[in-house]
N, C-alpha and C positions, 0 to 999 in steps of 0.2 A: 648257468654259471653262478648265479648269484646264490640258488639255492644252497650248489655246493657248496659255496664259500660259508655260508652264515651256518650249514649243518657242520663244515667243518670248526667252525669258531664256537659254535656251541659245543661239543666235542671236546677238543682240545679246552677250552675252561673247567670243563667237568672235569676233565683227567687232573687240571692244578688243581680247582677245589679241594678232589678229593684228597691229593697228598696234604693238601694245609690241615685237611682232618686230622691229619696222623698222629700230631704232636701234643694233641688235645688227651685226644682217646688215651695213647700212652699214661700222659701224667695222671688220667682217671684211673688206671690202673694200677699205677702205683701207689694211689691213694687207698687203693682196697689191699695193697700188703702185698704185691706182685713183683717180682726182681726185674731188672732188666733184661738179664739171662732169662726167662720164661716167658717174656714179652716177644723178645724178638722169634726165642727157637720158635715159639706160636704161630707166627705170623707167617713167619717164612717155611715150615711146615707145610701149614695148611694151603698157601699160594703154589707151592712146589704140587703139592697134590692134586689143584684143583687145574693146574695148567699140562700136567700130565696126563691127567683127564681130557682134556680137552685135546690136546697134542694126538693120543689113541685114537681120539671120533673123528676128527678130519684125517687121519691117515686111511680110513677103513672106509670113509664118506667118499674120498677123493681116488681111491684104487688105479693110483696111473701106473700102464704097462710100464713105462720107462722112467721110471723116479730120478729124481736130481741127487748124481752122485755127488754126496759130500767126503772129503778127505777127514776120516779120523782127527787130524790135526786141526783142522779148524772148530770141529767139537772140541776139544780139548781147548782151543785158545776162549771159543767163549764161553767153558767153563772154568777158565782162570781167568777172564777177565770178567766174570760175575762174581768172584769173587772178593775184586772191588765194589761191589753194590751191598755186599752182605757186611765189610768195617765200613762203609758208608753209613748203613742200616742202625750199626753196633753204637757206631760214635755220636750221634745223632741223640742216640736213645739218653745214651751217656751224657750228654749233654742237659738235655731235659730231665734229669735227675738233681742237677746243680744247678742250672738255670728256669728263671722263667719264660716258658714255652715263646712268648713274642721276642724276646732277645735270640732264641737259639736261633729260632727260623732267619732271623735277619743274619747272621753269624754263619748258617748254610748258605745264603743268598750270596757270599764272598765268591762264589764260586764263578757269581757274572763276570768279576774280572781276571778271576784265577784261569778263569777257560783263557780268555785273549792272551797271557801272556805264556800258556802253552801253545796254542794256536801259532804264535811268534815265532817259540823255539821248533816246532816242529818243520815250520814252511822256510826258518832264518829269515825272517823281514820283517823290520821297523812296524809298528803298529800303526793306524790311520789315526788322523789327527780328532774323527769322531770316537776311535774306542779308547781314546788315551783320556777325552774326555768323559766317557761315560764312565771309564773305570775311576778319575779322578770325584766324580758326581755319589758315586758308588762306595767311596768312602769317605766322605763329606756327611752322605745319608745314614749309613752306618753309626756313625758319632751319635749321632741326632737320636735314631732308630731307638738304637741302645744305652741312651740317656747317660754315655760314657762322659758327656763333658761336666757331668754333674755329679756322678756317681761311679768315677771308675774304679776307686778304690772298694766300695762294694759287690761289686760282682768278685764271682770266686774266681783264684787264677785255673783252679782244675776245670769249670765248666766253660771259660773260652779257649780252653787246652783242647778240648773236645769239638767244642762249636766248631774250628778252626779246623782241624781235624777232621770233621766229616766234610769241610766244603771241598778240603786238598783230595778227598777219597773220591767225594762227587763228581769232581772234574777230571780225575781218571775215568770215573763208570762212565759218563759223556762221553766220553773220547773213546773209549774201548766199544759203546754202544752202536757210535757211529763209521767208526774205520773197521769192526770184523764182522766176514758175512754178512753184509747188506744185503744180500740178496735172498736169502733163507727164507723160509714163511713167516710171519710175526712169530705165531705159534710156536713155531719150532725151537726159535733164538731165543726166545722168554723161560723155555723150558730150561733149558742147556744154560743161561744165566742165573736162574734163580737154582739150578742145580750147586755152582758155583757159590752161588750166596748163602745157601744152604747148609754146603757141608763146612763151610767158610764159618760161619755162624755157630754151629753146632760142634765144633773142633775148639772153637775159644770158651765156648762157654759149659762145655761137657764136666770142667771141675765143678764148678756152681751149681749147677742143673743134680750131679750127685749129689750131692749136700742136698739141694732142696728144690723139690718141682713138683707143684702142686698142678693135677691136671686140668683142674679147673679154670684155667684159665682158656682151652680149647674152645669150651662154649662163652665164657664171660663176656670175651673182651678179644680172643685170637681169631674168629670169624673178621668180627668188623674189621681188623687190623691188616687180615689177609685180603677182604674185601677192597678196604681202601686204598691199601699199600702196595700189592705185589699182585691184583687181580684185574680190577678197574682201569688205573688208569694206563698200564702196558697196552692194553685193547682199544680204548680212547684215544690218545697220542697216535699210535701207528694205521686210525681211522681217520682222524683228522688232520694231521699232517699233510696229507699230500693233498686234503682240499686249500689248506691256507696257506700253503709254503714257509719254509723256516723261517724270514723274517718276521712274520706278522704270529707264525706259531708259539717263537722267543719271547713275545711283549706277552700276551696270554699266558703262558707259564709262571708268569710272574706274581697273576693273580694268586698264588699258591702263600703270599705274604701276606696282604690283607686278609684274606680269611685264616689264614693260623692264626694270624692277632686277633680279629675279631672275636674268636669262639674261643680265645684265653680271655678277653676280656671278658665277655658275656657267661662261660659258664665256668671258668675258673676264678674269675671277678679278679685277675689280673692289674693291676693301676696300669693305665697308658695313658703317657698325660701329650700334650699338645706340641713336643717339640718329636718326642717319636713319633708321631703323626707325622709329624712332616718328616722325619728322615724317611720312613717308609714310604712318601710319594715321590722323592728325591731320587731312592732307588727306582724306584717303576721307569720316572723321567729316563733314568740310565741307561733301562733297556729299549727305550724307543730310541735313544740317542745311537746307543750299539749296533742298533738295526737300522739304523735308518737310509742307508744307500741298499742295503736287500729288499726294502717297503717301497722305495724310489724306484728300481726297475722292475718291479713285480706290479705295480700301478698301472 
């Protein structure tokens, strides 16, 4: 039991690491003259391809007489609701275009308490008196994070229009991830969302992309992106999960902040001075606080 748990905690880290990659690699690419629109269609491309891929060899691998009839319809629902994963993806980007990379990622991390207060309206009931704190902990840390009580008047209003923005998208894709066809193979659902995200993607930014799209970006910078972004950690996550169970899953996701900031600080040379430090452990506190009666009966 214990193995499982620690391979699943290993696991599930690797999956947040790899998304705290993301924000980095992006802003390196655009440092080489790359759009947003070429970033993303890249990324989500080559993820759609390589899960398609993958999707094909376990169906031929697996050859069951009697397959699990899915309803047209619920294809159709998770590819509209990966279609919130791809202005998730969009907004995100857009973000880190106007922001620095450690503010954006804290500015998606909103999404800790944007989940609760969907959660709320979905079930109609009062939040618990731990998530009201965590969400209050949550933007207390934020302030801090994003060195807003010092500087709020320079950050730009278009890239916390954005930030903000992708965490309201992400806590749709959460919600959409977890309430359609839970029962599908991972495989399959990843296909059929990143389907969504895909043409989602690829429909907003098909103006752009005529005007100017340079291919080059497939082998640059759109491997790693689809590597780290839309390949890794969908595999990771739905491996480790069910060795660590969602409370303990949710605090580890979180590691996805620290290392965005760290690899802004270290290879973007970023400033992060000591009071974002501590907003960033303020939020972490958050999410053990959020979790902390699912960590309590899972014990």
């Amino acid at each position: 039991m214990k193995k499982e748990l620690s391979l699943g905690i290993v696991l599930v880290t690797a999956g947040a690491a790899s998304y705290g990659v993301l924000a980095t690699l992006v802003r390196l690419a655009y440092n080489q003259g790359y759009t947003p629109s070429e970033v993303i269609f890249a990324q989500y491309l080559l993820g759609l391809l390589s899960f398609g891929v993958l999707y094909l060899f376990k169906q031929k691998q697996l050859r069951q007489p009697q397959p699990l009839k899915v309803k047209a319809k619920t294809y159709a629902k998770l590819t509209l609701g990966g279609s919130a994963f791809g202005l998730t993806g969009m907004a995100y980007y857009f973000s880190v275009q106007y922001l620095p990379v450690s503010i954006a990622v804290v500015l998606l991390m909103q999404s800790i308490w944007m989940g609760t207060v969907i959660e709320c309206m979905i079930n109609r009931r009062f939040p618990s008196i731990f998530k009201i704190t965590g969400s209050l902990i949550v933007c207390v840390g934020t302030v801090l994070a994003t060195n807003a009580h010092q500087n709020l008047e320079q950050l730009p209003a278009t890239g916390i229009f954005w930030g903000l923005t992708t965490a309201v998208m992400y806590t749709i894709s959460m919600t959409v991830a977890n309430k359609v066809a839970p029962t599908l193979p991972a495989e399959k659902r990843s296909f059929y969302i990143l389907l969504g995200s895909f043409l989602m993607v690829a429909s907003i930014g098909l103006p752009s992309l005529l005007l100017k799209f340079d291919t080059s970006i497939f082998w640059s910078w759109g491997l790693l992106l689809a590597l780290f972004g839309t390949v890794l950690p969908p595999f990771l996550f739905n491996t480790g999960m069910p060795k660590t169970g969602v409370g303990l899953g949710s605090i580890l996701i979180a590691i996805e902040i620290p290392v965005s900031v760290s690899l802004a600080y270290f290879l973007l040379h970023e400033q992060v001075n000591l009071w974002q430090w501590g907003g960033i452990l303020l939020i972490l506190l958050a999410v053990v606080v959020l979790n902390y009666r699912i960590l309590k009966k899972s014990s």
